[in-house]
N, C-alpha and C positions, 0 to 999 in steps of 0.2 A: 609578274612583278609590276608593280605601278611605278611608271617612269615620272609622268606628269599627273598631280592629284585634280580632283576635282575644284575648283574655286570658285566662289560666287563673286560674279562678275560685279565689278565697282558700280556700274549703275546703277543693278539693284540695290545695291546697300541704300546709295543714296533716295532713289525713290521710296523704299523703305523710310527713309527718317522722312523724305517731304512728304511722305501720307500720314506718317501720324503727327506732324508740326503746322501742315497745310492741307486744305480743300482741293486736289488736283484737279485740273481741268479735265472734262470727258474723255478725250480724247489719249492725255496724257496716262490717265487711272485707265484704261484699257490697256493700253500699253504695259504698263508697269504689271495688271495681273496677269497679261499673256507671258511677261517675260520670267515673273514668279512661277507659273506653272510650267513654264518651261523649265527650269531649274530644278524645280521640286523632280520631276521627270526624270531627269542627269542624275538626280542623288538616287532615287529608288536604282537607276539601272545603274550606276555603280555600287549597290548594296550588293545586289549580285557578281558581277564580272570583277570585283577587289576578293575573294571567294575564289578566282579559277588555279587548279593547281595546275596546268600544264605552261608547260616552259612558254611564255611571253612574255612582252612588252603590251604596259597598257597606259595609253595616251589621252587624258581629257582635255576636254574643250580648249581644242588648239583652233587659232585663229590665223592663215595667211594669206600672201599679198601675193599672184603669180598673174602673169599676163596683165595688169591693170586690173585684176579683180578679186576682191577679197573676197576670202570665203570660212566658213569654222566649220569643224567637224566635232560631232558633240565626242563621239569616243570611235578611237582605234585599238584595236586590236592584235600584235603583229605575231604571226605564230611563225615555223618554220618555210613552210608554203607560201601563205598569205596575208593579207593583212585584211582584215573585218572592220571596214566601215560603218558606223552604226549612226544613223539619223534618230535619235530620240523623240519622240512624240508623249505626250502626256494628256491627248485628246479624250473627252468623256463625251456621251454621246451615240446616235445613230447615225452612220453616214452610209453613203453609196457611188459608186462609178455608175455611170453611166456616157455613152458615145467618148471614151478618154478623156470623160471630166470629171473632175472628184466635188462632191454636194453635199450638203449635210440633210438632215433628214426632211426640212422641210422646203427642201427645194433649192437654196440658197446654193451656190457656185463657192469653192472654198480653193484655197491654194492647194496643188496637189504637193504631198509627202512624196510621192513618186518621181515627180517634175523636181523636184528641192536636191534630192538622192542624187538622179543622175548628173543636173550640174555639178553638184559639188564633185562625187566621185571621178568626171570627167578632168577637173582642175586638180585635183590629187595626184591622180593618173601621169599630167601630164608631170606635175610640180615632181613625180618620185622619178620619172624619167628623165627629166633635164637633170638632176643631182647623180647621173648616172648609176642607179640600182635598177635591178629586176626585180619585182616582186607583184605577183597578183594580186589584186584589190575588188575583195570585194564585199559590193554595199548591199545593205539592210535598213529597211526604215521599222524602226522597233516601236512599236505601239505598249506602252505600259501600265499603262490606265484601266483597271478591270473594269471600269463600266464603259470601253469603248468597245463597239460594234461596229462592222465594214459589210455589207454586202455588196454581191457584185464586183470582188477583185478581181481585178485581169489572173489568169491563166496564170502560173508556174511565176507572180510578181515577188519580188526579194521581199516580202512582209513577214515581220515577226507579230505575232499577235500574242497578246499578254497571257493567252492560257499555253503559251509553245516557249514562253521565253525561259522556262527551267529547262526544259528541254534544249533549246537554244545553249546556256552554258555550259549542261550536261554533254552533249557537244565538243562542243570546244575542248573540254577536260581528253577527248578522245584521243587527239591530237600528240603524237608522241615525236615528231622532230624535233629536236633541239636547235636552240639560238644559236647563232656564233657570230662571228667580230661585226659580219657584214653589217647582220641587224641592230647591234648596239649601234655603229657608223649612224646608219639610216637613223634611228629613235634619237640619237642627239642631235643629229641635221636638223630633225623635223623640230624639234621641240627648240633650236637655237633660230629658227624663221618665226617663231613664235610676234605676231603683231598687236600689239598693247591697242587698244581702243581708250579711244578720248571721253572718259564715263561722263564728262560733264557736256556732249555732245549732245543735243535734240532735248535737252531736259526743259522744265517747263521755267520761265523766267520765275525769280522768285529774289526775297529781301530778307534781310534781317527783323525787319517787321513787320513780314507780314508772318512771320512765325511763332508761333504759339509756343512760350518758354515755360518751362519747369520740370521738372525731374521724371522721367518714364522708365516704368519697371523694364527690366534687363532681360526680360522671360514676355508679358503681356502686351506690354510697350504702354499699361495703363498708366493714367497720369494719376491714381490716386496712390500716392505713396506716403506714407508717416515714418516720422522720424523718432526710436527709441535710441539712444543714447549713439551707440556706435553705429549703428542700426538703421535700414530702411527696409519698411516692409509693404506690398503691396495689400492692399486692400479688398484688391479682386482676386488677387492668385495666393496670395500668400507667399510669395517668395520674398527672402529676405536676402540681402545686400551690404555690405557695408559701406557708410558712407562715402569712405575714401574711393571705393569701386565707383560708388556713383559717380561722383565728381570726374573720374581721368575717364566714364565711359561717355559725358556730357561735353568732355574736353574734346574726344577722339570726336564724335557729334559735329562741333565747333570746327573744327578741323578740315573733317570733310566738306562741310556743307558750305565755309568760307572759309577756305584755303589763305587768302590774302591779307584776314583778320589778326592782330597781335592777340594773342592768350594773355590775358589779364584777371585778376583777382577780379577786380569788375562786371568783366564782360561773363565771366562764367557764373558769379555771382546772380548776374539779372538774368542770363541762360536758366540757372536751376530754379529761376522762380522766386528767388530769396529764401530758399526754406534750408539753404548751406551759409553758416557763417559765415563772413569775408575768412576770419581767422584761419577757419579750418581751410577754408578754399587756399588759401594764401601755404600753410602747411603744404598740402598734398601739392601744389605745384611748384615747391622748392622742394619736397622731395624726388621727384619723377623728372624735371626739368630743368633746363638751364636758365639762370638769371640774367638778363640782359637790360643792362641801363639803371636807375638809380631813382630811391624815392619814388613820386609821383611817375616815373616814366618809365618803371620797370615792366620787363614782360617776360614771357618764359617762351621757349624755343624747344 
């Protein structure tokens, strides 16, 4: 059973909207597509493991604070025995070990999956022992990616490789001890140390103008959208919308991106490009929100 689901982490939401409103800086747009594939990653292997029938608990990207040192585990596992640590990877590519260093194909030194595994599960380890349980923990760096390639893995190393990861579940399904109080205890501890990350931390500086305004399909994120009556339809995708949709998904937009902004028929107005009446904008956020203040000063909350 899924105790904690899967969720995309606020950051990305937000780099999401700053790539398609803004030009990210190099270094920023690397960032933001390694932390997209990483996500994409966590959803394939919970496509799987939301699938297991044997009696668990299953815990996503939980995030905590032990000894001074944060750490996330992308998914737990907890069965009767053990609890299955899982380090998701979503890497494409050739790589290789070589002298206990992990390389990619062309020679390049790359962070080891292996090295990432054992701190975390080290810090786990200890975090399930101070909360006073027993239970053995143990990790696996799950490779998902059908066009990733490893040669030269260490010996008998905890790697799941993307052609063993059915097998991998099939597995676990074998598993016939039953839960009991202890590990419901545990599954709610761990998921009550749960640490919130500050999504608007290391992002890239950005403004209200330097953002590129007007309406973006809900499916493409293209900007060419037309307006039939009730109606917004993409241009490139073909997806249709309804105005009102647009408007409260260009509000949430708003929101995110500048939190400290009053919500104004104005401001969402010149957001969508002008291509939304005031009138209508002015509707859909006195239907969905509260009015606050009078005439020229009002704004919605």
């Amino acid at each position: 059973m899924i105790k904690r689901l899967l969720v995309k982490p606020a950051k990305l939401t937000l780099l999401e909207l700053l790539d398609k409103r803004m030009t990210l800086p190099a270094e920023n747009k690397y960032y933001f597509l390694n932390l997209k594939k990483g996500y994409e990653g966590e959803v394939m292997f919970n496509t799987l493991t939301e699938k297991l029938s044997c009696d668990c608990h299953i815990l996503n990207g939980l995030r905590f604070k032990f000894n001074n040192t944060i750490f996330q585990i992308d998914s737990m596992i907890l069965t009767g025995p053990t609890l299955f640590m899982n380090e998701v990877k979503n890497m494409a590519g050739d790589y290789y070990y070589k002298d206990n260093h992990f390389y990619s194909i062309n020679g390049e030194e790359r962070k080891d999956p292996l090295v990432q595994m054992v701190r975390a599960s080290s810090q786990l380890r200890q975090l399930i022992h101070s909360l006073g349980f027993q239970v053995k923990v143990e990790p696996n760096v799950v490779h998902v990616n059908p066009e990733f390639t490893l040669y030269q893995a260490p010996q008998n190393a905890p790697i799941i490789f993307p052609t063993q990861l059915h097998r991998y579940v099939n597995n676990l399904n074998t598993i016939s001890t039953k839960l009991n109080r202890n590990h419901d205890l545990l599954t709610e501890k761990l998921i009550s140390l749960y640490v919130e990350e500050d999504p608007y931390a290391q992002l890239p500086p950005y403004t209200y103008k330097g953002m590129r305004t007007g309406m973006t399909c809900g499916i493409c994120d293209s900007f060419e959208i037309t307006l039939h009556g009730k109606n917004g339809i993409c241009e490139d995708c073909g997806h249709v919308e309804t105005v009102e949709a647009i408007v409260l998904r260009n509000v949430w937009e708003l929101k995110m991106l500048f939190p400290k902004l009053k919500i104004t028929t104005n401001l969402v107005f010149d957001w969508c490009g002008g291509a939304v009446c005031r009138k209508t904008i002015s509707r859909v956020l006195g239907k969905y929100f509260k009015i606050v203040g009078e005439r020229r000063w009002v704004y919605y909350v």
